[in-house]
C-alpha positions as CSV (number, residue, x, y, z in Angstrom):
1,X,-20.9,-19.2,-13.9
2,X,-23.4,-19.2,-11.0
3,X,-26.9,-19.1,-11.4
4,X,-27.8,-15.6,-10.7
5,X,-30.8,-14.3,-8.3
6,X,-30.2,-10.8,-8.5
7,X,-27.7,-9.1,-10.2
8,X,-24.6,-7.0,-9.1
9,X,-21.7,-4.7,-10.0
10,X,-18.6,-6.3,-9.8
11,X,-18.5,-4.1,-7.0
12,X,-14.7,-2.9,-7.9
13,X,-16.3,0.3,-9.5
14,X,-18.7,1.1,-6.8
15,X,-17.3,0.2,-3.5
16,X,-18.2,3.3,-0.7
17,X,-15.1,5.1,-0.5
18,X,-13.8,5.8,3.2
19,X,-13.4,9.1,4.4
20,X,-10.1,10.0,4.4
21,X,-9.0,11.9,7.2
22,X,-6.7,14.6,6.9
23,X,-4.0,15.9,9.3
24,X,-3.8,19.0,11.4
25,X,-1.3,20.9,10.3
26,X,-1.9,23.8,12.8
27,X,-2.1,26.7,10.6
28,X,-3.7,28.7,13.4
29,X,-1.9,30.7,16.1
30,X,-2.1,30.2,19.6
31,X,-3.2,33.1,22.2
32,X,-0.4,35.8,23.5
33,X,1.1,35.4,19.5
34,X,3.2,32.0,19.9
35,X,4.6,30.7,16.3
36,X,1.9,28.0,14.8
37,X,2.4,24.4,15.8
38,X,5.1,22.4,13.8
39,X,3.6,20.1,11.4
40,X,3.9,16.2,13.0
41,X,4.4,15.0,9.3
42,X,7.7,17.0,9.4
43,X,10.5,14.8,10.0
44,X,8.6,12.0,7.5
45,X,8.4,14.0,4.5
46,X,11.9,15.6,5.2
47,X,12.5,11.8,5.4
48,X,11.0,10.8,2.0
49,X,12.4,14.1,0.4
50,X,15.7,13.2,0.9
51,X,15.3,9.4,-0.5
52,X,13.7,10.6,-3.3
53,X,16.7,13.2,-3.8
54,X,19.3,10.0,-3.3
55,X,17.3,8.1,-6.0
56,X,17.1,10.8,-8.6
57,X,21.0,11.1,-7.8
58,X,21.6,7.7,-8.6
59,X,19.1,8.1,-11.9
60,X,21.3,10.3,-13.1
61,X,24.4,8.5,-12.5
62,X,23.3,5.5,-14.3
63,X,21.9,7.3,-17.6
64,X,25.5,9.1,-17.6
65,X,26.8,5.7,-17.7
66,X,26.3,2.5,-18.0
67,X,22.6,3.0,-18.6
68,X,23.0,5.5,-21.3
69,X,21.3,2.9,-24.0
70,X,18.7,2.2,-21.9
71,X,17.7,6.0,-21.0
72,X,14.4,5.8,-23.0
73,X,13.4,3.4,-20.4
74,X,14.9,4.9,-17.4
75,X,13.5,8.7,-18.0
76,X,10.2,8.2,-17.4
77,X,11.0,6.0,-14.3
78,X,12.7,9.3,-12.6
79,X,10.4,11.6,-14.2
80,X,7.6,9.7,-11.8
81,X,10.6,10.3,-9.0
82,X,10.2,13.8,-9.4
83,X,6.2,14.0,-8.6
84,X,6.6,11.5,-5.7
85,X,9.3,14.5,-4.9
86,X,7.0,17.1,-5.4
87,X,4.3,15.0,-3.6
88,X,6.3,14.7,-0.4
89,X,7.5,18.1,-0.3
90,X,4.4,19.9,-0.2
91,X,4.2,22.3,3.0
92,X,8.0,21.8,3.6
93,X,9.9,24.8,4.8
94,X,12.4,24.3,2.1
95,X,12.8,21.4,-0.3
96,X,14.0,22.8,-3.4
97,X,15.2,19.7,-6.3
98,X,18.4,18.6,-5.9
99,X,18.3,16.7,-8.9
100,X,21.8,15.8,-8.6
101,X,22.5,15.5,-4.5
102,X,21.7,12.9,-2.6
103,X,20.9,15.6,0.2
104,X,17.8,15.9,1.6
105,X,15.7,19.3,2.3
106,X,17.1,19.4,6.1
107,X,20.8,18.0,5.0
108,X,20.1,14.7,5.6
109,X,21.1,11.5,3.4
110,X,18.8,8.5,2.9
111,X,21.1,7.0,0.2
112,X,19.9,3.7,-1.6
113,X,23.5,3.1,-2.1
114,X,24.5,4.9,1.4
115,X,25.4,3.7,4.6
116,X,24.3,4.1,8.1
117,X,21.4,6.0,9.5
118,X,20.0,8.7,8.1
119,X,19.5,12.3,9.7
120,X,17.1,15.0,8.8
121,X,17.6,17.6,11.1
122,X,14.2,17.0,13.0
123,X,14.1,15.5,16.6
124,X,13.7,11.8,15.8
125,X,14.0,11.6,12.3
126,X,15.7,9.0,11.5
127,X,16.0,6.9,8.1
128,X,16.1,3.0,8.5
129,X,19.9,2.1,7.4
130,X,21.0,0.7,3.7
131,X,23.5,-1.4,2.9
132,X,26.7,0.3,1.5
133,X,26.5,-0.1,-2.4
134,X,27.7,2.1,-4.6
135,X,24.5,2.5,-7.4
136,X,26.0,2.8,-11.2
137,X,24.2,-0.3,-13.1
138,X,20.4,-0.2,-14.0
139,X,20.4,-3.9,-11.9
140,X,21.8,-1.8,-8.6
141,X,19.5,0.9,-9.4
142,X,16.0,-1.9,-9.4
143,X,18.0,-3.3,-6.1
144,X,17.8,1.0,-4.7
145,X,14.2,1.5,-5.8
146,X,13.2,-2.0,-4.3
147,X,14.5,-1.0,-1.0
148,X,13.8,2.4,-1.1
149,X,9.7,1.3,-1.6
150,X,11.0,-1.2,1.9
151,X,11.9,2.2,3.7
152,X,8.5,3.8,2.8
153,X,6.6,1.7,4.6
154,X,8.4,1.7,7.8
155,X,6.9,5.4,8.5
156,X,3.3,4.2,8.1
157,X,2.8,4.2,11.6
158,X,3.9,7.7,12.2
159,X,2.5,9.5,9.5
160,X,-1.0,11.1,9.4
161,X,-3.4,8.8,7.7
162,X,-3.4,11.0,4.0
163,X,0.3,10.7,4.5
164,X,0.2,7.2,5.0
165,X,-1.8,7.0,1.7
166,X,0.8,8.8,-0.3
167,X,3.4,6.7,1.6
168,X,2.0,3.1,0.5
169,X,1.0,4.9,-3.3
170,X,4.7,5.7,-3.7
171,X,5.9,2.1,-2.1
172,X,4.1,0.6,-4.6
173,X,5.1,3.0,-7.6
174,X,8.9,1.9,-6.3
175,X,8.0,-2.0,-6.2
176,X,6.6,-1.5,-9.6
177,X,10.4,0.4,-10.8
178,X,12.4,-2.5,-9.1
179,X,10.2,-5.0,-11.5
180,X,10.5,-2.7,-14.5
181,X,14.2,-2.8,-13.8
182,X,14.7,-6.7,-13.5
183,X,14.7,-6.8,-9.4
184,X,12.4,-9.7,-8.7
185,X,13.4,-10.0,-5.1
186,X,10.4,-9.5,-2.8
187,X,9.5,-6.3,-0.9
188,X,10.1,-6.8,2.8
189,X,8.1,-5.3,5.1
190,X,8.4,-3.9,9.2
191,X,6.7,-6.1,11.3
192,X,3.4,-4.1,13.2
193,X,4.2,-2.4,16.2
194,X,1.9,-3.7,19.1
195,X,-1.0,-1.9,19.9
196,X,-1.2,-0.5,23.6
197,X,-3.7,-2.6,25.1
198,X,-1.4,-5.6,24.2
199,X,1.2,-4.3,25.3
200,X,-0.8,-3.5,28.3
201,X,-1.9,-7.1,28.5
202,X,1.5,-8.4,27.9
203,X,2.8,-6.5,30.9
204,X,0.0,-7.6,33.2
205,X,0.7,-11.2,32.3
206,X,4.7,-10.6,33.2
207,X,4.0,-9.1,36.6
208,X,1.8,-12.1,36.8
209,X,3.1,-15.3,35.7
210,X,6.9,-14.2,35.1
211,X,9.2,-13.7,31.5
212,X,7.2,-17.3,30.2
213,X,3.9,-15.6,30.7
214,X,4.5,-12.5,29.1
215,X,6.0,-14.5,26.1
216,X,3.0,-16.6,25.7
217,X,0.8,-13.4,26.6
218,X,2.6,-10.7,23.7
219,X,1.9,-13.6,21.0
220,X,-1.3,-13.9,21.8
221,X,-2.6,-10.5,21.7
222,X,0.1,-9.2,19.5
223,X,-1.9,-7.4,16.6
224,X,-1.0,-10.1,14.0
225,X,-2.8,-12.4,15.5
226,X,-5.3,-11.4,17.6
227,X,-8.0,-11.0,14.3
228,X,-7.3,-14.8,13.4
229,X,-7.5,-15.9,17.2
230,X,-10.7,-14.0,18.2
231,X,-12.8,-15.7,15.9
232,X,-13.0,-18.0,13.0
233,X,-15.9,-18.7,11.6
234,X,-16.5,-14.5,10.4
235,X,-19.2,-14.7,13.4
236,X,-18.5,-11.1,15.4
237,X,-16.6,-11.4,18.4
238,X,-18.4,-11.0,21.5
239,X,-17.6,-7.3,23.7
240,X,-15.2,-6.4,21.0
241,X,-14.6,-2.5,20.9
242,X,-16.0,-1.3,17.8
243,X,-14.7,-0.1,15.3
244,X,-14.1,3.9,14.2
245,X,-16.8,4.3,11.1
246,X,-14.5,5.4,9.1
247,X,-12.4,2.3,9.6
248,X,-15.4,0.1,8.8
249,X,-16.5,1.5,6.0
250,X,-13.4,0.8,4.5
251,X,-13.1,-2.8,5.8
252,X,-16.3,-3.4,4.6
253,X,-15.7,-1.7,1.4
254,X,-12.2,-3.8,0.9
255,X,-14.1,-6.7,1.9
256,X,-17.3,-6.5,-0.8
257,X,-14.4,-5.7,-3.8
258,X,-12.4,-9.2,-2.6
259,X,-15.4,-10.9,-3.2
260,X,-16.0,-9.5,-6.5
261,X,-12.5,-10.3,-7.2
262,X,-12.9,-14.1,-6.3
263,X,-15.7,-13.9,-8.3
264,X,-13.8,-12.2,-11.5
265,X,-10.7,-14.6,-11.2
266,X,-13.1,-17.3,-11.4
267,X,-14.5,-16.4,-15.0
268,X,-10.6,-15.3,-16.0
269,X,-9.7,-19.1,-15.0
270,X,-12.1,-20.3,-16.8
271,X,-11.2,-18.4,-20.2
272,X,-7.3,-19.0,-20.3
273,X,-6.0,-22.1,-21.8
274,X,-4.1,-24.6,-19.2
275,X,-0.6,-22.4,-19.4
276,X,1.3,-19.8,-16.9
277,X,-1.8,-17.5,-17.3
278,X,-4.0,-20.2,-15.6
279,X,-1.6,-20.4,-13.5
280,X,-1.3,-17.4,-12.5
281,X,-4.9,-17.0,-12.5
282,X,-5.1,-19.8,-9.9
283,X,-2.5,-18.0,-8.0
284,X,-4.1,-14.8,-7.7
285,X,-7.7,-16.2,-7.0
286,X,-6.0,-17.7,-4.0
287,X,-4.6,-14.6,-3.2
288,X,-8.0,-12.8,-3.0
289,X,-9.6,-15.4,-1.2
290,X,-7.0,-14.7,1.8
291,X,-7.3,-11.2,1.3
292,X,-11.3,-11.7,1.5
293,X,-11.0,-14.0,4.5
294,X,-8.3,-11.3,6.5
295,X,-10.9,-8.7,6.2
296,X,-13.6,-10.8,7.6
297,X,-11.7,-11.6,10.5
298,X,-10.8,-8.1,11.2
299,X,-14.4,-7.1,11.1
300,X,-15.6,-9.9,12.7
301,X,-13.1,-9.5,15.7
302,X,-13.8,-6.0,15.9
303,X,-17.5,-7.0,16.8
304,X,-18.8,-5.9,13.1
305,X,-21.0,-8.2,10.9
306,X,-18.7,-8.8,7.6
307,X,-20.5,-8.6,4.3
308,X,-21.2,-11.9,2.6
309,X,-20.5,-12.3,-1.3
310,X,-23.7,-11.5,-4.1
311,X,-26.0,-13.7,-5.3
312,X,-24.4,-12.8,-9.0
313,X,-22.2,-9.7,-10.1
314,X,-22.1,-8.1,-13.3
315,X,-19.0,-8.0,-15.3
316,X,-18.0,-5.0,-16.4
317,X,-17.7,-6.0,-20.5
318,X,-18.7,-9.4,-22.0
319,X,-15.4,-12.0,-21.9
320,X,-15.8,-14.6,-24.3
321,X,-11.9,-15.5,-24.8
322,X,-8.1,-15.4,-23.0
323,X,-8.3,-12.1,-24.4
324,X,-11.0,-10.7,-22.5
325,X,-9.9,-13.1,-19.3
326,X,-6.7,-11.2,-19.1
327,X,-8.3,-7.5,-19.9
328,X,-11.3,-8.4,-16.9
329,X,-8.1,-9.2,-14.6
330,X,-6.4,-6.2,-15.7
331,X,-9.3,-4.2,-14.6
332,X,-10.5,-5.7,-11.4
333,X,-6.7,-5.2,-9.9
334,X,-6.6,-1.6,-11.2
335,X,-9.6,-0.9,-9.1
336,X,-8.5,-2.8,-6.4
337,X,-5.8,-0.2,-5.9
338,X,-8.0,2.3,-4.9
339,X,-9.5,0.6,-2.6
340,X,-6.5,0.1,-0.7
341,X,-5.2,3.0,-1.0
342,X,-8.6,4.3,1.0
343,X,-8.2,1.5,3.2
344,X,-4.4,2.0,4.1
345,X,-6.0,6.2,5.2
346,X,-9.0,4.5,7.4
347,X,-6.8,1.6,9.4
348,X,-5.3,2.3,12.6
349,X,-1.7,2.9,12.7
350,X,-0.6,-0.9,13.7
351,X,-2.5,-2.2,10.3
352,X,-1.4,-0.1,7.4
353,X,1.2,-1.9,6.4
354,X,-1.1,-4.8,5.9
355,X,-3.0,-2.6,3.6
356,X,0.0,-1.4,1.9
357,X,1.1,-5.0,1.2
358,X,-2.4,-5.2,-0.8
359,X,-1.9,-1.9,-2.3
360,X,1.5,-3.3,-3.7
361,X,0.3,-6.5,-4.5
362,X,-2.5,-5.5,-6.7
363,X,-0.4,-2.5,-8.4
364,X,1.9,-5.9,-9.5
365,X,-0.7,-8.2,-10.7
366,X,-2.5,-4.9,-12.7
367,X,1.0,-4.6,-14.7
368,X,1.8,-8.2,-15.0
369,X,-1.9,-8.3,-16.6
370,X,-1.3,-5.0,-18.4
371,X,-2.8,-2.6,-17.0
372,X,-1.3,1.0,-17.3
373,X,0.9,1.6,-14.8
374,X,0.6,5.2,-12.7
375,X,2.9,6.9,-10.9
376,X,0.7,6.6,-7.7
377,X,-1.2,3.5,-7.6
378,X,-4.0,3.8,-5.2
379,X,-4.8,7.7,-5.5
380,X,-6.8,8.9,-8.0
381,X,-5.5,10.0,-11.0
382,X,-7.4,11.5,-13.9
383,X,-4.9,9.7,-16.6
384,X,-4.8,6.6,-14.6
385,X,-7.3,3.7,-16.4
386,X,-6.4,-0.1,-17.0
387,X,-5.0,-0.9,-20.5
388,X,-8.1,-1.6,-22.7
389,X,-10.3,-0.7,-19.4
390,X,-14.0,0.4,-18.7
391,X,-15.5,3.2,-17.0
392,X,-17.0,1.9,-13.8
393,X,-20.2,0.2,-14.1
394,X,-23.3,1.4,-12.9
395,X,-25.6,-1.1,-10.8
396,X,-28.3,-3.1,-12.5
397,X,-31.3,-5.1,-10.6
C-alpha cells in the first residue's frame, strides 16, 4: 500500500451526487382552457409497460411448466418484474397488471418471444424487434430477460434524464435475471446517435470534399470518438464548450470513485491467493482503470480540469484476508452503482448508454462478489446494502 500523505475516503461513500433533473410533465393548462401538454415520456413508458407485461407473461408460462421445480427461484425474479412495472407505469393514463397478457397499457406487444415491431398506440412508439421464439424453458426465459435489458437501453436517448435513470436501473436488474438464469451471453448495446454539431460537421465536409470526406469527417467527430481524439494526455482541450454543471459534477464525481476503485482492487489483488478470484481481480482493476481514463477524456475534451487520484484513501473496514478482499470488492461496486445511475441522469442524450454499460457492469461484478442484489441497481433503495457491507465512511484528515 502507498505511503500515505493525507488521508481519504475511499471516495465511493462520499462522491457529490449530481442533480438529477426531472421532466416536465406539463401539469399546468395553457390560456383560453386547452387540455395540459401530453407527457414526452409517454410512448417510452407505454413502451416498457408492455415488455414488462410480455415478460411477466412468459414468467408465468414457465412456472406452469417446465419451470415448476424451480419456482422458488423464479418468483422473486418476477416479483422484481412487477415494481419495474409499477415503476414504469407511474403517470400512465391506464396501465393496469396484465399479469398474464403480453399486451401492453396502449395494446401494444413487445414480446421477448414475439415477432416484429412493436406498437403502442403513441405517434412513434415503436419497440425494437425480437426474434420469434416461443419462451417455455427457464434457459429461453434468461435469453427474454437478456434482451429485454438490450431493448431498455435503446430509449435512453428519448427519455427524460430521471427516466433514463430508471431505464439503465431496470437494464441492469434484467442483465442481472439473464445471469441468475444461466444466460451468459453479453448485453448488446445501440450504438450512440451522433450529436448535431457532428452531424453538422459531417455535412459541411460532404458539400465540401464529396461522399470520401464526409466518411472520413462523420468518424472523426462521431461522438465515440471525438473524447479520445481531442486530447490524450487528460490536459483540457483548448475552446471546448463547457460543460452543463450538472453534467460535470457527475463526471467528476464518476471520475474521483474510479480512482478509488483502482485503488480498492489494488488491496483486493493483493489479499486473494493466485486463483480465478485474482484473476478476476486483475480483470476488474483493468476495467476501472478504462472507466477512470474515459471520464478524464470526456472532461478533459469538454475543456474541464479532471480530478487526479489521492495521496492515500481510507478503506472502509480493515482487510487482512481473501475474505475481507472479496467483501471490500463487494462494496466498492455496490457503490459504484449509484454513481452511475446519477451519472446516466446528468449525460447528455448521445452518452447514456455509456453510463448504462457501467451501471450494468458494476451491478454484475457486485453479485459475482456477493453483494445483495436489488431490484434497481443504481437508485437508492433503503434495503439495498452489499452482503456483509458498511455504512459509508465519513472523511478523516
Amino acid at each position: 500500500m502507498q505511503r500515505r500523505r493525507r488521508r481519504t475516503t475511499l471516495a465511493l461513500g462520499l462522491l457529490a451526487a449530481a442533480t438529477v433533473l426531472t421532466a416536465c410533465t406539463g401539469s399546468g393548462h395553457k390560456d383560453g382552457g386547452e387540455q395540459r401538454q401530453a407527457d414526452p415520456d409517454l410512448p417510452v413508458r407505454t413502451r416498457a409497460v408492455a415488455a414488462t407485461d410480455a415478460l411477466l407473461a412468459a414468467y408465468d408460462t414457465v412456472i406452469a411448466g417446465p419451470g415448476a421445480g424451480r419456482a422458488g427461484e423464479l418468483q422473486p425474479l418476477r416479483a422484481e418484474l412487477l415494481r419495474h412495472r409499477a415503476a414504469f407505469a407511474e403517470g400512465l393514463p391506464s396501465a393496469a397488471p396484465t399479469a398474464g397478457s403480453s399486451t401492453g397499457a396502449a395494446g401494444g406487444t413487445d414480446s421477448p418471444g414475439g415477432s416484429g415491431t412493436a406498437t403502442t398506440g403513441t405517434p412513434g412508439a415503436t419497440a425494437p424487434a425480437e426474434p420469434s421464439a416461443a419462451v417455455t424453458t427457464v434457459a429461453e426465459l434468461g435469453a427474454a430477460e437478456r434482451r429485454t435489458a438490450q431493448a431498455r437501453l435503446a430509449d435512453l436517448p428519448t427519455a427524460s434524464p430521471d427516466l433514463a435513470r430508471l431505464l439503465a436501473a431496470v437494464s441492469a436488474s434484467d442483465a442481472l435475471h439473464a445471469v441468475a438464469l444461466g444466460d451468459t451471453t453479453p448485453v448488446t448495446t445501440p450504438a450512440p446517435a451522433p450529436t448535431a454539431s457532428a452531424q453538422a460537421s459531417a455535412s459541411a465536409s460532404a458539400s465540401a470534399s464529396g461522399p470520401a470526406g464526409a466518411s472520413a469527417s462523420a468518424s472523426a467527430t462521431s461522438p465515440s470518438t471525438a473524447s479520445a481524439t481531442s486530447t490524450g494526455s487528460g490536459s483540457p482541450a483548448a475552446g471546448a464548450a463547457p460543460l452543463p454543471d450538472v453534467t460535470a459534477t457527475a463526471l467528476q464525481s464518476a471520475l474521483a470513485a474510479e480512482h478509488a476503485a483502482v485503488y480498492g482492487y489494488g488491496v483486493v489483488g493483493a489479499k486473494l491467493p493466485d486463483d480465478q478470484q485474482r484473476a478476476d481481480a486483475r480483470t476488474a482493476f483493468a476495467t476501472h482503470e478504462a472507466r477512470r481514463d474515459t471520464w478524464r477524456r470526456l472532461l478533459a475534451g469538454a475543456g474541464a480540469t479532471p480530478g487526479a487520484a489521492a495521496a492515500g484513501y481510507q478503506l472502509p473496514f480493515a482487510v487482512a484476508d481473501a475474505a475481507g478482499a472479496a467483501r471490500l470488492a463487494a462494496h466498492i461496486e455496490a457503490r459504484l452503482t449509484d454513481v452511475y445511475g446519477e451519472l446516466v441522469a446528468a449525460l447528455p442524450a448521445d452518452r447514456r448508454v455509456t453510463a448504462a454499460d457501467a451501471l450494468r457492469g458494476t451491478a454484475l461484478q457486485a453479485r459475482r462478489w456477493g453483494s445483495a442484489v436489488t431490484a434497481f441497481p443504481g437508485l437508492p433503495e433503503p434495503a439495498a446494502a452489499s452482503a456483509g457491507g458498511s455504512a459509508a465512511p465519513t472523511p478523516t484528515g
